[in-house]
Biopython code that builds the backbone (N, CA, C, O; Angstrom):
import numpy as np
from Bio.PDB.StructureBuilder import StructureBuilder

atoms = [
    (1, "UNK", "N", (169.114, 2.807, -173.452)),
    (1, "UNK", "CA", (169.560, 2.577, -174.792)),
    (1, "UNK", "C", (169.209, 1.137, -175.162)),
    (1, "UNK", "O", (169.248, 0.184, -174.384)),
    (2, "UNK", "N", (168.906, 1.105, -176.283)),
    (2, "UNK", "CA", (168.074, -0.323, -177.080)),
    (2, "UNK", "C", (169.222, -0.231, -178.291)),
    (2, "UNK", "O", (169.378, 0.775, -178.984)),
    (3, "UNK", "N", (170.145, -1.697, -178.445)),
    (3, "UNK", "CA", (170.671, -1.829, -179.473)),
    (3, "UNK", "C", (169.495, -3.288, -180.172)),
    (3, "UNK", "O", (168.784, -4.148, -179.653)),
    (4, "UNK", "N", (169.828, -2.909, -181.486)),
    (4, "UNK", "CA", (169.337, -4.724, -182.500)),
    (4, "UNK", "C", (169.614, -4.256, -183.260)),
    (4, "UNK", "O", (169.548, -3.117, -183.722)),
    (5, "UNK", "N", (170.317, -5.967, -183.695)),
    (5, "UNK", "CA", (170.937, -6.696, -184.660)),
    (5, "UNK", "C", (170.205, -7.315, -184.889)),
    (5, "UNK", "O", (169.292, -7.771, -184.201)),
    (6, "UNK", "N", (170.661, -7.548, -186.655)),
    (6, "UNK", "CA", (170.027, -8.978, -187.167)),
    (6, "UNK", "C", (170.339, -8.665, -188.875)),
    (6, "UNK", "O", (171.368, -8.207, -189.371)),
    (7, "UNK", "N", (169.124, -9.067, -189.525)),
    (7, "UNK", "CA", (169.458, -8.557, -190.876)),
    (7, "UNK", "C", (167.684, -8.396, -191.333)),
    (7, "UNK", "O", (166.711, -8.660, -190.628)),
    (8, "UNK", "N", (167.707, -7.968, -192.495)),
    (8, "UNK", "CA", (166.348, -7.539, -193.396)),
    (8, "UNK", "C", (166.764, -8.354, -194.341)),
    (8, "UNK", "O", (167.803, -7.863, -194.782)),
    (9, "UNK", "N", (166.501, -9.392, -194.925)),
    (9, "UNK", "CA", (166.711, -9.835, -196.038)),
    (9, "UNK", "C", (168.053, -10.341, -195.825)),
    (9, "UNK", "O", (168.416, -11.036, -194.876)),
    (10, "UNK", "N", (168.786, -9.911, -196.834)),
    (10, "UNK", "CA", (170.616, -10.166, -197.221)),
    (10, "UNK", "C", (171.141, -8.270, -196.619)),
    (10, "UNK", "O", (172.152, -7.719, -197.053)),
    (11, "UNK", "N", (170.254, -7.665, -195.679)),
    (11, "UNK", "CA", (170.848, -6.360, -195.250)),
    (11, "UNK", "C", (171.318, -6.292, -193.837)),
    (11, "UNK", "O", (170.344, -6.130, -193.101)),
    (12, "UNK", "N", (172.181, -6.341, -193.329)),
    (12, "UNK", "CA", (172.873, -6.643, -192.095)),
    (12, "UNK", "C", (171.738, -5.132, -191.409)),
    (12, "UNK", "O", (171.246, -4.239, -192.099)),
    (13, "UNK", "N", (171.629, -5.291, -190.071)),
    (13, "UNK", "CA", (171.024, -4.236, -189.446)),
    (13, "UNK", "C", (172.035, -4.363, -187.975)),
    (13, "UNK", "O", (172.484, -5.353, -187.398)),
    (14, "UNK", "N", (172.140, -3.010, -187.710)),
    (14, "UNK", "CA", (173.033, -2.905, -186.645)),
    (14, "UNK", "C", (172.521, -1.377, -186.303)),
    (14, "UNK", "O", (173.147, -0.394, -186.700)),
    (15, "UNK", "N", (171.031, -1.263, -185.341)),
    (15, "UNK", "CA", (170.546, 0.221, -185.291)),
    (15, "UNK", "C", (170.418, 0.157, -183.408)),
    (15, "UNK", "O", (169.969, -0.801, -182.779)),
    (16, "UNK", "N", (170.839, 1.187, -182.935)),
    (16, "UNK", "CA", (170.634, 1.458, -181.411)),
    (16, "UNK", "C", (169.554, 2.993, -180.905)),
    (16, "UNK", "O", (169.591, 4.217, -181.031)),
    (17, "UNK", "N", (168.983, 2.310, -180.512)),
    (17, "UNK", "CA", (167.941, 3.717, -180.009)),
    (17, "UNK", "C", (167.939, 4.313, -178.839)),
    (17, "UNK", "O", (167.628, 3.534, -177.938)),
    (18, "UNK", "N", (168.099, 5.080, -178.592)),
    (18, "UNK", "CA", (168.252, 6.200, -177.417)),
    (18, "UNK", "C", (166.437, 6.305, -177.168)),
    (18, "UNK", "O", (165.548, 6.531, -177.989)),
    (19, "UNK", "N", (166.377, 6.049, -175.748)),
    (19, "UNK", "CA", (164.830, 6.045, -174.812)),
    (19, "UNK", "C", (164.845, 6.846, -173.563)),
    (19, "UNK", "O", (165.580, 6.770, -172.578)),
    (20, "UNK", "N", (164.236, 7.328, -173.736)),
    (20, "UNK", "CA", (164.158, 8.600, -172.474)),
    (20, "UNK", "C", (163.353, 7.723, -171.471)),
    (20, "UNK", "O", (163.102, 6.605, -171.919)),
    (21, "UNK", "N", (162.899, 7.971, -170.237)),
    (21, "UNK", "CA", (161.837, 7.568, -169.076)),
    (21, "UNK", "C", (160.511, 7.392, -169.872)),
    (21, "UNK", "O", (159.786, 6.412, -169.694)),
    (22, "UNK", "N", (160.295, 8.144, -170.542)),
    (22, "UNK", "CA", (158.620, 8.116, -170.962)),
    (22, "UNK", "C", (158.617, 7.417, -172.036)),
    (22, "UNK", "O", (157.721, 6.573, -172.036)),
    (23, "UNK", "N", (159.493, 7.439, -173.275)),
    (23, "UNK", "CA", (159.381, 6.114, -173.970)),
    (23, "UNK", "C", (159.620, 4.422, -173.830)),
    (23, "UNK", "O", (159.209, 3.491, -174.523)),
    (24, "UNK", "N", (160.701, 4.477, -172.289)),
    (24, "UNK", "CA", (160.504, 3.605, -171.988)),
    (24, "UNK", "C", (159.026, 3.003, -171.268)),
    (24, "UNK", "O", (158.946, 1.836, -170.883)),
    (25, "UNK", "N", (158.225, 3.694, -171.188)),
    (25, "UNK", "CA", (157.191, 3.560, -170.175)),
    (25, "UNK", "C", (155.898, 3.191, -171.240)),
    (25, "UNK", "O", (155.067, 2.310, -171.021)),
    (26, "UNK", "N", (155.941, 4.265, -172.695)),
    (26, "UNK", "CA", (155.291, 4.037, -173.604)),
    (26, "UNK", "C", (155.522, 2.185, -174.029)),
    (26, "UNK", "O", (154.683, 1.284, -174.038)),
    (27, "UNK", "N", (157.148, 2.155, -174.373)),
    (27, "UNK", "CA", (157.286, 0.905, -174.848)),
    (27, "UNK", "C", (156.553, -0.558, -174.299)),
    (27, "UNK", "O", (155.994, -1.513, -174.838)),
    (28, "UNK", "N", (156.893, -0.151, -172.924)),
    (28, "UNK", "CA", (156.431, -1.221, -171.774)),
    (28, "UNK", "C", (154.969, -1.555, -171.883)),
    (28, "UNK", "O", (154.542, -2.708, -171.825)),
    (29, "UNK", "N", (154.089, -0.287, -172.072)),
    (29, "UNK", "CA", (152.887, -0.857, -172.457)),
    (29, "UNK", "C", (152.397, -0.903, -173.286)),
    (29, "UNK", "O", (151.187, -0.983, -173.074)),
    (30, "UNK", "N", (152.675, -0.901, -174.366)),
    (30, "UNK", "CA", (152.451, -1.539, -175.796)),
    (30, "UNK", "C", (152.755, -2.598, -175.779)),
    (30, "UNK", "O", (151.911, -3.398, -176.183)),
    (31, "UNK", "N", (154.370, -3.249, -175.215)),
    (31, "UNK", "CA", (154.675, -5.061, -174.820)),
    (31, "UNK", "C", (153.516, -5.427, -174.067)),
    (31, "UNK", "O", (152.948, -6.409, -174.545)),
    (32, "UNK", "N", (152.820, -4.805, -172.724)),
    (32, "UNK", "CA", (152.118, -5.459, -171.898)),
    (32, "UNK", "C", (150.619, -5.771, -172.606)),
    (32, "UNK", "O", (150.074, -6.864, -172.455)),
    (33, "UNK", "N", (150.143, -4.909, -173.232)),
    (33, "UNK", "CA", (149.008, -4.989, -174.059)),
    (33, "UNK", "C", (149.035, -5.868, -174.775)),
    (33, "UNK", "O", (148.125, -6.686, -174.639)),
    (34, "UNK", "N", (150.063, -6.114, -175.851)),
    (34, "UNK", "CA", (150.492, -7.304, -176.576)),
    (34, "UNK", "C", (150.713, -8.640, -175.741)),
    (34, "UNK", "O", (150.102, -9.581, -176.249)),
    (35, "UNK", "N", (151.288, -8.907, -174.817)),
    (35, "UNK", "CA", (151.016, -10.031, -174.070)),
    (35, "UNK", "C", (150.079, -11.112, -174.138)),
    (35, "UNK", "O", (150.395, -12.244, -174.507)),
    (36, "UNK", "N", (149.006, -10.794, -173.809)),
    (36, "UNK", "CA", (147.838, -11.398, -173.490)),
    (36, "UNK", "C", (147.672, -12.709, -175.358)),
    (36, "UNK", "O", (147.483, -13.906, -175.575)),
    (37, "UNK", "N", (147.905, -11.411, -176.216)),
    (37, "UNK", "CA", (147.912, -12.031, -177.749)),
    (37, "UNK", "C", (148.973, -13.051, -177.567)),
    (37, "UNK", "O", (148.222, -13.984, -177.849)),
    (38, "UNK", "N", (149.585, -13.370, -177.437)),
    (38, "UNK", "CA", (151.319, -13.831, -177.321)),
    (38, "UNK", "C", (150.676, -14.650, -176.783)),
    (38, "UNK", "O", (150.035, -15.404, -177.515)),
    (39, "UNK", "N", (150.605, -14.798, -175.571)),
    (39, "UNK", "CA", (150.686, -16.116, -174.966)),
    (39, "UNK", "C", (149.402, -16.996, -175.003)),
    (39, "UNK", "O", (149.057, -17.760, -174.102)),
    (40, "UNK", "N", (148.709, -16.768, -176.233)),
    (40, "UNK", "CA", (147.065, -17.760, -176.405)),
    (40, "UNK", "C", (148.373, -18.844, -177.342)),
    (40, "UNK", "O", (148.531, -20.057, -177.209)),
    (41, "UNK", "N", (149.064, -17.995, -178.161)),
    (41, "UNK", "CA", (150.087, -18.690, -179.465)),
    (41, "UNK", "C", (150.984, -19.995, -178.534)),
    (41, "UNK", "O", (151.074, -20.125, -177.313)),
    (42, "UNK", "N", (151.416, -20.622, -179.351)),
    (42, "UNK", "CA", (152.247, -21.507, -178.918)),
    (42, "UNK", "C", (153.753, -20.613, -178.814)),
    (42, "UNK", "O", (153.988, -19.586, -179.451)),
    (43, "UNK", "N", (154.743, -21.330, -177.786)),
    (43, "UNK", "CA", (155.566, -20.051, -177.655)),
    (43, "UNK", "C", (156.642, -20.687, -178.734)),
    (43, "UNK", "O", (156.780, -21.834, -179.160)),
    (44, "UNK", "N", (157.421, -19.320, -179.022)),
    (44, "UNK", "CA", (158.357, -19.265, -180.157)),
    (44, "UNK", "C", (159.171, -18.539, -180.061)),
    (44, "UNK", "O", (158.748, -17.610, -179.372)),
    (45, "UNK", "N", (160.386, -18.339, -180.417)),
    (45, "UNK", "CA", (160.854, -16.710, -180.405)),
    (45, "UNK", "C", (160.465, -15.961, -180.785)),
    (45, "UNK", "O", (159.689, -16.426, -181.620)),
    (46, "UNK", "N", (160.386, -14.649, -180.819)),
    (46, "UNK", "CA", (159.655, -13.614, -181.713)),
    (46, "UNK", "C", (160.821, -12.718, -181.948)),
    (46, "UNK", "O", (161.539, -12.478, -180.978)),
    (47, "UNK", "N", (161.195, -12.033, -183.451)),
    (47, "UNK", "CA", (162.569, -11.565, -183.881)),
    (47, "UNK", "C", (161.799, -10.057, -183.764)),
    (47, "UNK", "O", (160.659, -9.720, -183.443)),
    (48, "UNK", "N", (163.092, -9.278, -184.218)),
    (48, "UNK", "CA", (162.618, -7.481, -183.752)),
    (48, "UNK", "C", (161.803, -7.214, -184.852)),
    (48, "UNK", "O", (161.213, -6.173, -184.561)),
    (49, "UNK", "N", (161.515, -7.517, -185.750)),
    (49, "UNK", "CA", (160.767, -7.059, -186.623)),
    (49, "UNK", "C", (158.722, -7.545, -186.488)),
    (49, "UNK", "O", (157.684, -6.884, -186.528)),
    (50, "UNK", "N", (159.109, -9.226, -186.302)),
    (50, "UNK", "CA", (157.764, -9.021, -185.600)),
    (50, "UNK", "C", (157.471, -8.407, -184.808)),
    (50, "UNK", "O", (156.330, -7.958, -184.913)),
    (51, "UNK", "N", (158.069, -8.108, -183.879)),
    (51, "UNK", "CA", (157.994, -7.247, -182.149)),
    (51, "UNK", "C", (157.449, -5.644, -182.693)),
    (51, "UNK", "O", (156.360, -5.177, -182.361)),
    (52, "UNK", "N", (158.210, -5.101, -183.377)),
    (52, "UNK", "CA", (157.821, -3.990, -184.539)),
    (52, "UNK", "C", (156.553, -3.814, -184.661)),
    (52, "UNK", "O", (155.886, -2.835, -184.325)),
    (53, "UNK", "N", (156.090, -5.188, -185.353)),
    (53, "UNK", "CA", (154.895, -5.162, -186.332)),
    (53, "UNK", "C", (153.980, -4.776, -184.959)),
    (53, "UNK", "O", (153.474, -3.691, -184.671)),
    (54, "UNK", "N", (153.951, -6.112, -184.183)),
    (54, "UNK", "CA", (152.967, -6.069, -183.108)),
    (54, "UNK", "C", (152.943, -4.719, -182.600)),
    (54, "UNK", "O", (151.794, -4.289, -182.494)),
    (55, "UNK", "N", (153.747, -4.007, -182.293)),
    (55, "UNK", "CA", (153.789, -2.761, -181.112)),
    (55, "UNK", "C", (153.213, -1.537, -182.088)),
    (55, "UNK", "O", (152.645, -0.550, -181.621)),
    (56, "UNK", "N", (153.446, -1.751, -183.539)),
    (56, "UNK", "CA", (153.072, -0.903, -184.527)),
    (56, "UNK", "C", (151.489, -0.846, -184.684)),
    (56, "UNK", "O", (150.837, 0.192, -184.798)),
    (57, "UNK", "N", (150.871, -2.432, -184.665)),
    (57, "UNK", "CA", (149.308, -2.605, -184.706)),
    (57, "UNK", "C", (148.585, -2.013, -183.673)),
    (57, "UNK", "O", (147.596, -1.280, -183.688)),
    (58, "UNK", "N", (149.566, -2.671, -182.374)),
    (58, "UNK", "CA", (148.603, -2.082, -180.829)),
    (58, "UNK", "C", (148.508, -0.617, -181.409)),
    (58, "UNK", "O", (147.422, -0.322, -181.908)),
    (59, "UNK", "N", (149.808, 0.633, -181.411)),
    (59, "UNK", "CA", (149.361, 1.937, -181.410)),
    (59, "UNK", "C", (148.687, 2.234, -182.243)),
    (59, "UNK", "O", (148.292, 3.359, -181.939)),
    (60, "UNK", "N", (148.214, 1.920, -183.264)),
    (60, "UNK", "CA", (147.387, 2.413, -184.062)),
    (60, "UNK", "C", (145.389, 1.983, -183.616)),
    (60, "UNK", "O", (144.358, 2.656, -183.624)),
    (61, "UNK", "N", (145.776, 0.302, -183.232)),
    (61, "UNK", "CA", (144.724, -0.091, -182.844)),
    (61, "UNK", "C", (143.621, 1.012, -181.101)),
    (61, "UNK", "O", (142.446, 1.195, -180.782)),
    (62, "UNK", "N", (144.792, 1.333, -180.638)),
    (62, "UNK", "CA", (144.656, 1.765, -178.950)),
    (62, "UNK", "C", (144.356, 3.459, -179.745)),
    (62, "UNK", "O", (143.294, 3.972, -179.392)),
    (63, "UNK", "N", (145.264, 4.330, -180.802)),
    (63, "UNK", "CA", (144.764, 5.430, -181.004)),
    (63, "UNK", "C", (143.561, 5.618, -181.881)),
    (63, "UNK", "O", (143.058, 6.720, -182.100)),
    (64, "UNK", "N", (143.117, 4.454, -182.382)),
    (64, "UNK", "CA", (141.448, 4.523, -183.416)),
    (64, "UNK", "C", (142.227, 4.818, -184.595)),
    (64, "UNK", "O", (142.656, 4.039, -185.446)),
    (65, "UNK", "N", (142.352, 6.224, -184.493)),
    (65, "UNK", "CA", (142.474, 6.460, -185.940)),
    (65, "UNK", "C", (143.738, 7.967, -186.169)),
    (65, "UNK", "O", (143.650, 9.078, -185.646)),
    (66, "UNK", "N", (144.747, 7.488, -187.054)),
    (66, "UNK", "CA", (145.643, 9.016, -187.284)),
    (66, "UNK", "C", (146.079, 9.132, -188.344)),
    (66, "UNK", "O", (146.130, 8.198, -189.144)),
    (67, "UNK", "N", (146.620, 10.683, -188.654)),
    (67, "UNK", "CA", (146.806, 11.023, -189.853)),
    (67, "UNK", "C", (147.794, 9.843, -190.201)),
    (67, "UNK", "O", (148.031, 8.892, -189.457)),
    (68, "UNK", "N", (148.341, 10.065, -191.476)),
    (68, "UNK", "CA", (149.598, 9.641, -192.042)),
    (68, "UNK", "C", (150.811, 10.037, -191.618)),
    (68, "UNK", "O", (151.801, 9.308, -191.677)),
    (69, "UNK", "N", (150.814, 11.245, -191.152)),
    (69, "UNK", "CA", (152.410, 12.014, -190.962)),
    (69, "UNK", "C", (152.303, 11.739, -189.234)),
    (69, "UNK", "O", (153.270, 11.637, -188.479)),
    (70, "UNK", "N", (150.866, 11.653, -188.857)),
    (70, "UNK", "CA", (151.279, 11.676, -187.091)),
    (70, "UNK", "C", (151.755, 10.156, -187.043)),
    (70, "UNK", "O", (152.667, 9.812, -186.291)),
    (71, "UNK", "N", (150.922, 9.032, -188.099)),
    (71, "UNK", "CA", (151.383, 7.825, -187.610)),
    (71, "UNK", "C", (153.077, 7.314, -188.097)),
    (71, "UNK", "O", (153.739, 6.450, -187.523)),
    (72, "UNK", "N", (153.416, 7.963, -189.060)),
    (72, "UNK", "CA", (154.948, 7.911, -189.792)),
    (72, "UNK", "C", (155.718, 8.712, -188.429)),
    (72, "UNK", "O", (156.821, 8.270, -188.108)),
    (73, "UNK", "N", (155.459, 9.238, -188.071)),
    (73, "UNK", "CA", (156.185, 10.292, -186.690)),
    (73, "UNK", "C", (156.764, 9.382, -185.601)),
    (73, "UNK", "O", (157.898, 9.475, -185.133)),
    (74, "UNK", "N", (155.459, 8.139, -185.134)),
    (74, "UNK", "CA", (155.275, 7.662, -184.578)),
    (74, "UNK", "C", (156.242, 6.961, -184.783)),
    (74, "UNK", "O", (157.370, 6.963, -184.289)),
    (75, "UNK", "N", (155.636, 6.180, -185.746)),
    (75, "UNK", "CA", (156.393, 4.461, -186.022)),
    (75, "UNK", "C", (158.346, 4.573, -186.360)),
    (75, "UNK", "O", (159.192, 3.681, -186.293)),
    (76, "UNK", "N", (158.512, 6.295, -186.776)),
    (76, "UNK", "CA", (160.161, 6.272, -186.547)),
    (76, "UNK", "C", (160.443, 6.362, -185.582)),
    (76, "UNK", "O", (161.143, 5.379, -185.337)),
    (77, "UNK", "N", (160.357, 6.982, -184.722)),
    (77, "UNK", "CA", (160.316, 7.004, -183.544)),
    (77, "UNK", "C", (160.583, 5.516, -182.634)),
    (77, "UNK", "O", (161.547, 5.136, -181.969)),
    (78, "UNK", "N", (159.539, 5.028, -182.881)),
    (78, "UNK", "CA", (159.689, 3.528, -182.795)),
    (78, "UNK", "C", (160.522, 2.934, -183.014)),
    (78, "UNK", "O", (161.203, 2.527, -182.073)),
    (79, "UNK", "N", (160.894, 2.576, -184.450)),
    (79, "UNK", "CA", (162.175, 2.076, -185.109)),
    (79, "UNK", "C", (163.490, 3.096, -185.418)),
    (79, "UNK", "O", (163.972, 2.949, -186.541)),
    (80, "UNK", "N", (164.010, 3.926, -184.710)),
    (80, "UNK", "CA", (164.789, 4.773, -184.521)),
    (80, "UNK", "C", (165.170, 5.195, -186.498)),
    (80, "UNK", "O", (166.169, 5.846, -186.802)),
    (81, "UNK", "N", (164.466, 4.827, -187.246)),
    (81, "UNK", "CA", (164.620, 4.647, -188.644)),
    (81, "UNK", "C", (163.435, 5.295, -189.920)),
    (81, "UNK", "O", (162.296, 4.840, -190.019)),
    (82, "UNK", "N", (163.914, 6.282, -190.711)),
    (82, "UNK", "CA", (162.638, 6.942, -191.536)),
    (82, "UNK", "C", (161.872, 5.823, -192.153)),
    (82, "UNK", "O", (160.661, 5.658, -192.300)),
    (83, "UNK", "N", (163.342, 4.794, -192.609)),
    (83, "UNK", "CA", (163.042, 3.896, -193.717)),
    (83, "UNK", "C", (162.452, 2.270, -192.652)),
    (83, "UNK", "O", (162.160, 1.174, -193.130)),
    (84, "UNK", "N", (162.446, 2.546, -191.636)),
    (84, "UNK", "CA", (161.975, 1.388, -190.917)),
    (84, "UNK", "C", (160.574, 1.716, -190.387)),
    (84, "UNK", "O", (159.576, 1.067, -190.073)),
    (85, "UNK", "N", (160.905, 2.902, -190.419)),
    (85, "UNK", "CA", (158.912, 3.848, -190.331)),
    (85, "UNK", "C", (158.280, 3.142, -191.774)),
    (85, "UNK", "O", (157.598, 2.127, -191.914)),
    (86, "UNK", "N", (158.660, 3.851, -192.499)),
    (86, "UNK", "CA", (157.983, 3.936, -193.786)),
    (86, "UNK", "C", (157.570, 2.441, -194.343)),
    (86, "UNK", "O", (156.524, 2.095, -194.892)),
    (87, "UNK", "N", (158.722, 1.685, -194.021)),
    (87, "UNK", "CA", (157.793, -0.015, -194.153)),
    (87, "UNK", "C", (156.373, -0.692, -193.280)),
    (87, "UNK", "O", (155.388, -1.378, -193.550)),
    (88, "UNK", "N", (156.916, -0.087, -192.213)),
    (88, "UNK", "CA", (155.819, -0.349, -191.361)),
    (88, "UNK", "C", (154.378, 0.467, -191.554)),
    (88, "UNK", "O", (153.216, 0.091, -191.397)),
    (89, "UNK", "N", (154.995, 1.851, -191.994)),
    (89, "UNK", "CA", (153.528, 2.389, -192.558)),
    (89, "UNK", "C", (152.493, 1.231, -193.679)),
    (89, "UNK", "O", (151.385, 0.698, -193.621)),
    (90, "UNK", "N", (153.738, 1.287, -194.714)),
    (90, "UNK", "CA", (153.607, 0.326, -195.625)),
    (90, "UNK", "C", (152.670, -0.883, -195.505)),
    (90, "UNK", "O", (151.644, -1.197, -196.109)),
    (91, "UNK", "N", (153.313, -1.402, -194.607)),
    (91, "UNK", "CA", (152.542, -2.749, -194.159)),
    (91, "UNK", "C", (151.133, -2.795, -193.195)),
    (91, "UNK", "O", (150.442, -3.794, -192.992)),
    (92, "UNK", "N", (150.914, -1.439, -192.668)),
    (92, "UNK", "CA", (150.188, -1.035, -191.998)),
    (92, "UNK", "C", (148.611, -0.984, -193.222)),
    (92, "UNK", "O", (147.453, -1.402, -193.217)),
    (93, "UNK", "N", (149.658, -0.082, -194.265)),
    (93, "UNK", "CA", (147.961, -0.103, -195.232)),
    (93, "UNK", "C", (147.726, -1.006, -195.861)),
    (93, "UNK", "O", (146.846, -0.892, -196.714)),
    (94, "UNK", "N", (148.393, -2.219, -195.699)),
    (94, "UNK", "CA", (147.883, -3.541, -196.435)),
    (94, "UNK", "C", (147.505, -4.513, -195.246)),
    (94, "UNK", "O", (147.420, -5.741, -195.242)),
    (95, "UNK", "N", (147.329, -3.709, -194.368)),
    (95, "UNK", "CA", (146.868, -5.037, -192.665)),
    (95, "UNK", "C", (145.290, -5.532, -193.229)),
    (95, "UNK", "O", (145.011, -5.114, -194.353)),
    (96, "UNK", "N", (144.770, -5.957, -192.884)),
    (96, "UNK", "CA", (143.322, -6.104, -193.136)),
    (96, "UNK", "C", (142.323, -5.400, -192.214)),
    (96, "UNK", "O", (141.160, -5.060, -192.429)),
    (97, "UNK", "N", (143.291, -5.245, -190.853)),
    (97, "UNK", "CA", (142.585, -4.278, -189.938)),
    (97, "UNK", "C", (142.674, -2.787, -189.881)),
    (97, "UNK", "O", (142.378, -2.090, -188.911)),
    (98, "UNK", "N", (143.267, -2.250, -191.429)),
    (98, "UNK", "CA", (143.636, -0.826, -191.226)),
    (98, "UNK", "C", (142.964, -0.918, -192.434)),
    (98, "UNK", "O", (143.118, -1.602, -193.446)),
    (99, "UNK", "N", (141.726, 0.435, -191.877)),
    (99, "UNK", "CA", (141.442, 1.346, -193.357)),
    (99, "UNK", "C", (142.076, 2.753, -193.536)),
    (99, "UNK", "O", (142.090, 3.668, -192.713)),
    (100, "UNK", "N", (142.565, 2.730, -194.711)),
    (100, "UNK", "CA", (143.232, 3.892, -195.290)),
    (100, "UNK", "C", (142.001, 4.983, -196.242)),
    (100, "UNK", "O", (141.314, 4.626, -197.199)),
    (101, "UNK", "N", (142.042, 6.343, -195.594)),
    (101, "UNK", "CA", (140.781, 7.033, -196.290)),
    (101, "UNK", "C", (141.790, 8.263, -196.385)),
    (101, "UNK", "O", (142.641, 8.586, -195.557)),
    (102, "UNK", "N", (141.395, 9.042, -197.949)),
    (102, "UNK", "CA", (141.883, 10.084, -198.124)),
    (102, "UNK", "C", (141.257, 11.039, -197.220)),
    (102, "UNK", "O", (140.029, 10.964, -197.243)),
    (103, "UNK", "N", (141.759, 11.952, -196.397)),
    (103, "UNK", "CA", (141.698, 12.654, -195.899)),
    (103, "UNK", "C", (141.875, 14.473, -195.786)),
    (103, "UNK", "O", (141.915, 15.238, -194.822)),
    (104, "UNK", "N", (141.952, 14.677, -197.266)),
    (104, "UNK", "CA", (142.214, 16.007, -197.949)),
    (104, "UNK", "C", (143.608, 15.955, -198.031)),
    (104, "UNK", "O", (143.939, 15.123, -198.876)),
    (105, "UNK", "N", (144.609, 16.532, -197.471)),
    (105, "UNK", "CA", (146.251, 16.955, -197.679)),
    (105, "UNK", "C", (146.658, 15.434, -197.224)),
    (105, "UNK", "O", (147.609, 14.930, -197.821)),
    (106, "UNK", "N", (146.097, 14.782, -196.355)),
    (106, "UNK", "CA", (146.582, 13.381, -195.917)),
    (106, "UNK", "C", (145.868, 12.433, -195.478)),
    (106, "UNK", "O", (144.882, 12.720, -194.799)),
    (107, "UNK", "N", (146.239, 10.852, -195.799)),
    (107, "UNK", "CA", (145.541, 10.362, -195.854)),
    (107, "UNK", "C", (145.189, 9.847, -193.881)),
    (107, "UNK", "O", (146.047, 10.022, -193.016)),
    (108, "UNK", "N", (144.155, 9.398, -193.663)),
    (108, "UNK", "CA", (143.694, 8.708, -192.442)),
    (108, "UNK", "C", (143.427, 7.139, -192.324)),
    (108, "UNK", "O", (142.666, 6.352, -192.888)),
    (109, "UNK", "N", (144.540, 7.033, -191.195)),
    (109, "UNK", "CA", (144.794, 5.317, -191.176)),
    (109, "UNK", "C", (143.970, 5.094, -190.020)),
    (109, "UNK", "O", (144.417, 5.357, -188.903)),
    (110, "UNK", "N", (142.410, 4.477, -190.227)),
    (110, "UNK", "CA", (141.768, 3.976, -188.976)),
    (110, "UNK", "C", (142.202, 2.299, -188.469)),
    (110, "UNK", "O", (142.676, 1.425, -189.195)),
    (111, "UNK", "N", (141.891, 2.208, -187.104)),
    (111, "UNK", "CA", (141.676, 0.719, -187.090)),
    (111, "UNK", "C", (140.378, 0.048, -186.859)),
    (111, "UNK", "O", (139.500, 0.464, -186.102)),
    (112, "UNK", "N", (140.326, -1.233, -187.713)),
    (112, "UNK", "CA", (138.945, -1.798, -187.814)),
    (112, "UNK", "C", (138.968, -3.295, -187.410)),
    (112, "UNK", "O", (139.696, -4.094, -187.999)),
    (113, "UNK", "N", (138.028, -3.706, -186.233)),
    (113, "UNK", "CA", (138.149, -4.779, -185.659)),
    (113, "UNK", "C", (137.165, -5.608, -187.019)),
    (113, "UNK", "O", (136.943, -6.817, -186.972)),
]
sb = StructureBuilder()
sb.init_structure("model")
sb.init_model(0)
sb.init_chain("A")
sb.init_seg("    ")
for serial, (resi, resn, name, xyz) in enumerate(atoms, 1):
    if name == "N":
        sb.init_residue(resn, " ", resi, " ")
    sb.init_atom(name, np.array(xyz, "f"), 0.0, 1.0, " ", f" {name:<3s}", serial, name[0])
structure = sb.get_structure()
């Protein structure tokens, strides 16, 4: 179990996520992949929402390319939250490294180095 706190703005957040063996295992290497980025930076804290962002870029970056609904699936999952998915989708199609292409019924979020 994963609790965080903090706030969004002026919105208090108080969300706990339930992790089975294999999402913990997923999680772990998405942190470990991210690593390497992290520590070129000067060190800092990093709050849950960056941590988010980063672990949100790796999976998309590591799967190439996915629908909209597989990557929204994903990213709640992630953030135990529809509406903490859906920002991150959000922010996902304004990355500079994500192209967004209609894809008939849905759209396709690639990643582009």
């Amino acid at each position: 179990m994963l609790r965080i706190r903090g706030s969004i703005g002026d919105w208090p957040v108080d969300l706990t996520l339930e992790l089975d063996d294999g999402d913990w295992a997923q999680l772990g290497a998405q942190l470990q992949a991210a690593k390497p980025e992290a520590s070129v930076a000067p060190a800092k804290p990093v709050n849950q929402d960056d941590a988010l962002w980063q672990i949100a870029q790796e999976l998309l970056r590591k799967a190439g390319q996915l629908s909209g609904p597989d990557l929204l699936e994903q990213l709640e999952g992630l953030t135990g939250s529809a509406a903490a998915g859906k920002r991150l989708l959000v922010r996902l199609r304004h990355c500079a490294n994500v192209k967004v292409v209609s894809g008939g019924d849905t759209p396709l979020y690639s990643w582009i180095e």
